[in-house]
ZAMARGU-4260 file (C-alpha; in steps of 0.2 Angstrom, whole numbers, plus 5000, padded with zeros to 4 digits):
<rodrens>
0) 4644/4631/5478 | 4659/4640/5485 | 4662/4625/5498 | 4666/4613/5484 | 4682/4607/5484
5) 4693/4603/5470 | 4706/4589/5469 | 4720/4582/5456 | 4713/4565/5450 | 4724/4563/5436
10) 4742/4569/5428 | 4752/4569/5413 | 4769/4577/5407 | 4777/4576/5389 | 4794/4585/5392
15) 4810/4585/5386 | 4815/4574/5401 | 4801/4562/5399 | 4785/4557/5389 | 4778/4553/5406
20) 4774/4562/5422 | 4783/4548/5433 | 4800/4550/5420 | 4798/4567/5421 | 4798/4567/5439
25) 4812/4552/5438 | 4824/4565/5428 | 4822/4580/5439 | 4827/4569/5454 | 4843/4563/5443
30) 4844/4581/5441 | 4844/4578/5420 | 4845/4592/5408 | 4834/4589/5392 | 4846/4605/5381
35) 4853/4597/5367 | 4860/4604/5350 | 4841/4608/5338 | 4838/4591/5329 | 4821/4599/5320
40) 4830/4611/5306 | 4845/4620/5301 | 4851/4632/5312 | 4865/4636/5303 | 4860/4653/5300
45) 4852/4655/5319 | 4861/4662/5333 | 4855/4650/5347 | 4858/4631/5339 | 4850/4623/5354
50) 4837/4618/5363 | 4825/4605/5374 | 4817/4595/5363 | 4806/4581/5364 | 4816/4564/5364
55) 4807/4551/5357 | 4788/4556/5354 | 4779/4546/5343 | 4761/4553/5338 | 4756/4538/5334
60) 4757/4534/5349 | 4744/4542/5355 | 4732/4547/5339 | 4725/4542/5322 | 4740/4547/5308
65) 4726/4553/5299 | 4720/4564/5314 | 4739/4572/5318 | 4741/4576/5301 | 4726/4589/5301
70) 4733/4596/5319 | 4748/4608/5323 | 4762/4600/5333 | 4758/4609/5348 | 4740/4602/5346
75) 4748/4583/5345 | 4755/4585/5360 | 4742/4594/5370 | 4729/4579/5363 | 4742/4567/5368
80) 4743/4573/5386 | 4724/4575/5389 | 4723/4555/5385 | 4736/4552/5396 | 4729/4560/5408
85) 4713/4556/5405 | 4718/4538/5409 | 4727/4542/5423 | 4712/4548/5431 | 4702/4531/5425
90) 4688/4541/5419 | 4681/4530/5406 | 4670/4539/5395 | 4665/4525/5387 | 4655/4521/5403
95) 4651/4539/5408 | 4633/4546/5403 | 4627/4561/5391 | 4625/4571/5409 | 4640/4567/5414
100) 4650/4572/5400 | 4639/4589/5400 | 4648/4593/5416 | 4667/4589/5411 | 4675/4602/5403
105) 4691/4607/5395 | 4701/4622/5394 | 4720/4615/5387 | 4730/4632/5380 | 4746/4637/5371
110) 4756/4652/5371 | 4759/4655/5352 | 4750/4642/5344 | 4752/4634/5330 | 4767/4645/5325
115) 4774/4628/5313 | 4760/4629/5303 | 4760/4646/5301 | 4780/4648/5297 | 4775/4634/5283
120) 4759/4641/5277 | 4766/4658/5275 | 4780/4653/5261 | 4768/4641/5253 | 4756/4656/5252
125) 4771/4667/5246 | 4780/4654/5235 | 4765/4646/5230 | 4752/4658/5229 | 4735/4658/5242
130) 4726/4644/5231 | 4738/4632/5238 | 4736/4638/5257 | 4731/4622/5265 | 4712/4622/5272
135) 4716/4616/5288 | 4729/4632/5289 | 4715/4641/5301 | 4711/4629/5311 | 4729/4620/5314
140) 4734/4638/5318 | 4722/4644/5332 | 4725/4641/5351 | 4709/4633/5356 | 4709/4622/5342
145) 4716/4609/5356 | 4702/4610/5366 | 4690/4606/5353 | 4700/4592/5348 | 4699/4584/5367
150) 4681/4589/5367 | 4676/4579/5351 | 4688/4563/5354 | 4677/4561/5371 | 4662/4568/5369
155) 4665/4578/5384 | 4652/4596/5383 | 4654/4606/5398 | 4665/4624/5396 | 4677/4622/5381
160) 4689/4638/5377 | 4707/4642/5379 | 4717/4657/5389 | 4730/4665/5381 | 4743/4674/5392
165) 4760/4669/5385 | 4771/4660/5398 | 4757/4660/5410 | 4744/4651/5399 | 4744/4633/5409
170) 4741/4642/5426 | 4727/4655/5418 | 4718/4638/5412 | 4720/4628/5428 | 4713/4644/5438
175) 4697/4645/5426 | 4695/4626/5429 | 4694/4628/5446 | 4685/4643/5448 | 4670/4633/5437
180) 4671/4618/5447 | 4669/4628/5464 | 4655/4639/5455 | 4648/4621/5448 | 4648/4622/5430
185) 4659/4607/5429 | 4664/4592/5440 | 4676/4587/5431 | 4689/4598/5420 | 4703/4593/5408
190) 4715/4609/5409 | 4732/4614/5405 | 4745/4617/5392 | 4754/4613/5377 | 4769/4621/5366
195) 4781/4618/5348 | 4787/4633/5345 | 4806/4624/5342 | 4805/4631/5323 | 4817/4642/5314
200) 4803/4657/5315 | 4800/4652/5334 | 4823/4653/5340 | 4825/4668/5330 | 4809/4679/5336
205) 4817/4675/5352 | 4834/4678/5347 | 4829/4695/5341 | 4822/4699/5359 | 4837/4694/5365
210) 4828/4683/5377 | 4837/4666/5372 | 4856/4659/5379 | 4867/4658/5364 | 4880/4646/5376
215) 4882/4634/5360 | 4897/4628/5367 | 4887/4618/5380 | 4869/4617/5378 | 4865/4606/5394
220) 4871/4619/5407 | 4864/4635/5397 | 4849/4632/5408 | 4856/4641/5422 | 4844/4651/5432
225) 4851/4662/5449 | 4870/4658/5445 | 4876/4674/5441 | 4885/4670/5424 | 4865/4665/5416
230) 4862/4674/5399 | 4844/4670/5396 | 4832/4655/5393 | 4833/4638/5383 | 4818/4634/5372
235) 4808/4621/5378 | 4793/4610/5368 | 4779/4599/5375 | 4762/4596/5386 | 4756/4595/5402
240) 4739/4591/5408 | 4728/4590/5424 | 4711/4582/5430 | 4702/4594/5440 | 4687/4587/5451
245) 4676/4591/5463 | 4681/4582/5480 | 4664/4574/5482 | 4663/4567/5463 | 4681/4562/5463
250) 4676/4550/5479 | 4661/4543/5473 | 4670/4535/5460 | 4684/4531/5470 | 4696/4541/5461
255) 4717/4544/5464 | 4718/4560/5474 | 4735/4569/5470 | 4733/4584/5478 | 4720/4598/5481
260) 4722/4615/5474 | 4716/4627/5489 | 4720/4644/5483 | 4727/4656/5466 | 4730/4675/5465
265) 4732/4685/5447 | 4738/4702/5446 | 4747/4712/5432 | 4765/4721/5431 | 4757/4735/5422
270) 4777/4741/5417 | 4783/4735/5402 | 4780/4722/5386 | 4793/4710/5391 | 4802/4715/5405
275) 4798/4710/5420 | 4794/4723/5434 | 4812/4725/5443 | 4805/4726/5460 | 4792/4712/5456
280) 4778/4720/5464 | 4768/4713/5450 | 4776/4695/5456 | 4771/4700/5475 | 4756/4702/5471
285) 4751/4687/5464 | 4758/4678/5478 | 4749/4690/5491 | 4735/4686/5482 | 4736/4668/5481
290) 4739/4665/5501 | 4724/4675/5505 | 4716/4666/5493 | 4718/4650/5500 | 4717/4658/5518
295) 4732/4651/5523 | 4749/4664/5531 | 4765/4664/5522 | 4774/4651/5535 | 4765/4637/5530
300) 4771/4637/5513 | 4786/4622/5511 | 4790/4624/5494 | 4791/4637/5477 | 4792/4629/5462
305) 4798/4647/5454 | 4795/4654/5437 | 4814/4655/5437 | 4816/4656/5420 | 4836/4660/5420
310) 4836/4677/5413 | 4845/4691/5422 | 4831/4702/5426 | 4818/4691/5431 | 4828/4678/5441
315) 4831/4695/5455 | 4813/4700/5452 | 4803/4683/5456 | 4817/4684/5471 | 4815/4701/5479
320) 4794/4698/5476 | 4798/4680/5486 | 4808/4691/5499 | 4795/4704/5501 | 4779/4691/5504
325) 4788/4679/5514 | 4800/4692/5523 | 4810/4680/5535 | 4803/4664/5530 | 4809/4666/5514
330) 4824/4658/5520 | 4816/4643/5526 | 4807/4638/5511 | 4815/4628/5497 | 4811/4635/5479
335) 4818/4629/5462 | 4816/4631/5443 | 4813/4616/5435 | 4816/4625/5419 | 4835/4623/5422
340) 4829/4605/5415 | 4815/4605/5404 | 4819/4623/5399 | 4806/4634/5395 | 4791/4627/5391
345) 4781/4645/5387 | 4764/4639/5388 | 4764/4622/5393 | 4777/4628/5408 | 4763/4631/5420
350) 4755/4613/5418 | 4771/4604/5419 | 4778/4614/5432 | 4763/4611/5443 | 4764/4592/5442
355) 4782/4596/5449 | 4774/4607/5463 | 4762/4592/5467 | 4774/4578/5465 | 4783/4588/5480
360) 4770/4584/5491 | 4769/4565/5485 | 4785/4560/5488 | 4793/4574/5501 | 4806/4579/5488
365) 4811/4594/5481 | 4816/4595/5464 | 4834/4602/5461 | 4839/4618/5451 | 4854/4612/5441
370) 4867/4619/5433 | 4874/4632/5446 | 4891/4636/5448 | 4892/4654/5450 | 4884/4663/5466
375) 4874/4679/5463 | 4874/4691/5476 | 4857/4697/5474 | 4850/4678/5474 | 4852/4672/5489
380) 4838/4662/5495 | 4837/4640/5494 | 4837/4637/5477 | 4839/4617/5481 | 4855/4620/5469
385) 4861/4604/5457 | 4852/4593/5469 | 4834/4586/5474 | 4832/4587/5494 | 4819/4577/5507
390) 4808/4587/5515 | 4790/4587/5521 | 4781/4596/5507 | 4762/4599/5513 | 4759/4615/5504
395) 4768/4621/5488 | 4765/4635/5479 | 4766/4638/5459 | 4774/4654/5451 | 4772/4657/5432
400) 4772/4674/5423 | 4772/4679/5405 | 4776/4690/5393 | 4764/4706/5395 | 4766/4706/5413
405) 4752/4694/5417 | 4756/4686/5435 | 4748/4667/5439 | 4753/4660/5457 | 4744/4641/5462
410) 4742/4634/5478 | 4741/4616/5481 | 4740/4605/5498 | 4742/4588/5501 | 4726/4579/5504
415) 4718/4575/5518
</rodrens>
């Protein structure tokens, strides 16, 4: 089972820059910035009145009104991206057999979860009184409720849970997926991740933290990672969602190969809650890991789509980590945060970010970090600053890490 391989078959990105992976990928090239002034409430009484938002996202769309109704936001969008994806892939599981939807699985996470229902629950249950609490609080609330959701709207039974790990949820989920299709539990395996946390509990949690910009005065450049004068991240909401096969199923049907996934490493800062290591030995790590992994040497990476989140500890960490895998070649890589447009995603970053990471190889492009002005002397690799730059992408790797120090790196090569 080891030699099994595992391909992309099938995509999909709800972002602030785009409901669809190819307008997402459209923005970043037109290096767009989804920050805007919040839209969803109030925030007179916030500090940070800004933020990525979705633009346009109709659930009805995508599912029954009936149905959204009885799922958190974050759960919309994460459903929303599976069928999108799902149809990307042209898996039609209307044709597919009981044993075949016994080896598809799904494994579709979020960071905090259903953090809207909670914040409205919560002063029903206190203005109200519990009798009133909704009984659909539970389950609207609960991470893998999304996963259950996919499951039942297919009929798909192999492996169904969800890893939490914060900001690197969508990388933790696509690992698992592809560990149990190479150990064949599953062909087939509908991952990644999903996030709303835009709420007036969601900002000023952050705030508090201090881990959010407050550069009201221009919301679309406050997504500034490496430039020297960053002051921490921009909120951002949506989905991302990947179709993970084994090579052999995905050519029997004749299936869309995006990419293969060849390698992953994990590994933990073991240092502090929030804080990042500020050596980024936990960061190393993953990265170490990840190229052994995938039994490939450090020079045959192209690209780093970094984690990047434009904080001022963790934009030198992710760097020094970069510079102490890749020593002199770090130099000849390009690496970008595509959270400079979409802002950060928190658990659905991974998914999306990966699409970015495998759209590289596709179309020998790199998407830009925008928004720099100001040089930082302690960032100095090839950022691909403001704009997006050819170049021959055959391998590109996948940063994400999260709050609690958990470290996720992806590798994927072009297929061949």
């Amino acid at each position: 089972m080891s030699q099994r391989r595992v391909v992309i078959t099938g995509v999909s990105a709800i972002t602030p820059i785009g409901l669809t992976a190819e307008d997402f990928w459209n923005s970043m090239m037109e290096s767009k910035s989804g920050a805007a002034l919040i839209q969803a409430f109030d925030t007179s009484k916030i500090k940070t009145k800004f933020a990525c938002e979705l633009k346009g996202f109709d659930v009805t769309n995508y599912l029954d009104k009936k149905l959204a109704r009885r799922m958190d936001l974050f759960c919309q969008y994460a459903v929303s991206a599976a069928k999108l994806a799902v149809e990307d892939s042209k898996l039609n599981p209307q044709d597919l057999s009981e044993e075949e939807k016994e080896n598809i699985g799904v494994i579709i996470g979020s960071g905090i979860g259903g953090i809207q229902t909670f914040s409205e629950q919560a002063v029903i249950n206190h203005t109200e009184g519990p009798d009133r609490v909704s009984p659909f609080f539970i389950p609207m609330l609960i991470p893998d409720i999304a996963s259950g959701h996919i499951s039942m709207m297919y009929g798909f039974k192999g492996p169904n849970y969800c890893a939490v790990s914060a900001c690197a949820t969508s990388n933790n989920n696509i690992i698992d997926s592809f560990l149990l299709i190479k150990d064949g539990h599953a062909d087939v395996m509908v991952s990644g991740g999903a996030e709303a946390s835009i709420c007036e509990l969601g900002i000023a949690g952050f705030n508090s933290a201090r881990a959010l910009s407050t550069r009201n005065d221009s919301p679309e450049t406050a997504s500034r990672p490496f430039d020297k004068e960053r002051d921490g991240f921009v909120m951002g909401e949506g989905a991302g969602c990947l179709i993970l096969e084994e090579l052999e199923h995905a050519k029997k049907r004749g299936a869309k190969i995006y990419a293969e996934i060849i390698g992953y490493g994990l590994s933990a800062d073991a240092y502090h809650m929030t804080a990042p290591d500020p050596e980024g030995t936990g960061a190393a790590l993953a990265m170490k890991k990840g190229l052994k992994n995938a039994g490939i040497s450090s020079s045959e990476v192209d690209y780093i789509n970094m984690h990047g989140t434009s904080t001022e500890l963790g934009d030198i960490a992710e760097t020094k980590a970069i510079k102490k895998i890749f020593g002199e070649n770090a130099y000849k890589l390009n690496v970008s945060s595509t959270k400079s447009m979409t802002g950060h995603l928190l658990g659905a970053a991974g998914a999306v970010e990966a699409i970015a990471a495998i759209f590289s190889i596709i179309h020998s492009k790199v998407p830009p970090t925008i928004n720099f002005v100001n040089p930082d002397p302690e960032c100095d690799l090839n950022y691909t600053f403001n704009k997006p730059q050819e170049r021959v992408v055959n391998i590109a790797m996948s940063n994400v890490f999260g709050f609690g120090g958990h470290n996720t790196t992806i590798i994927f090569k072009k297929y061949q």
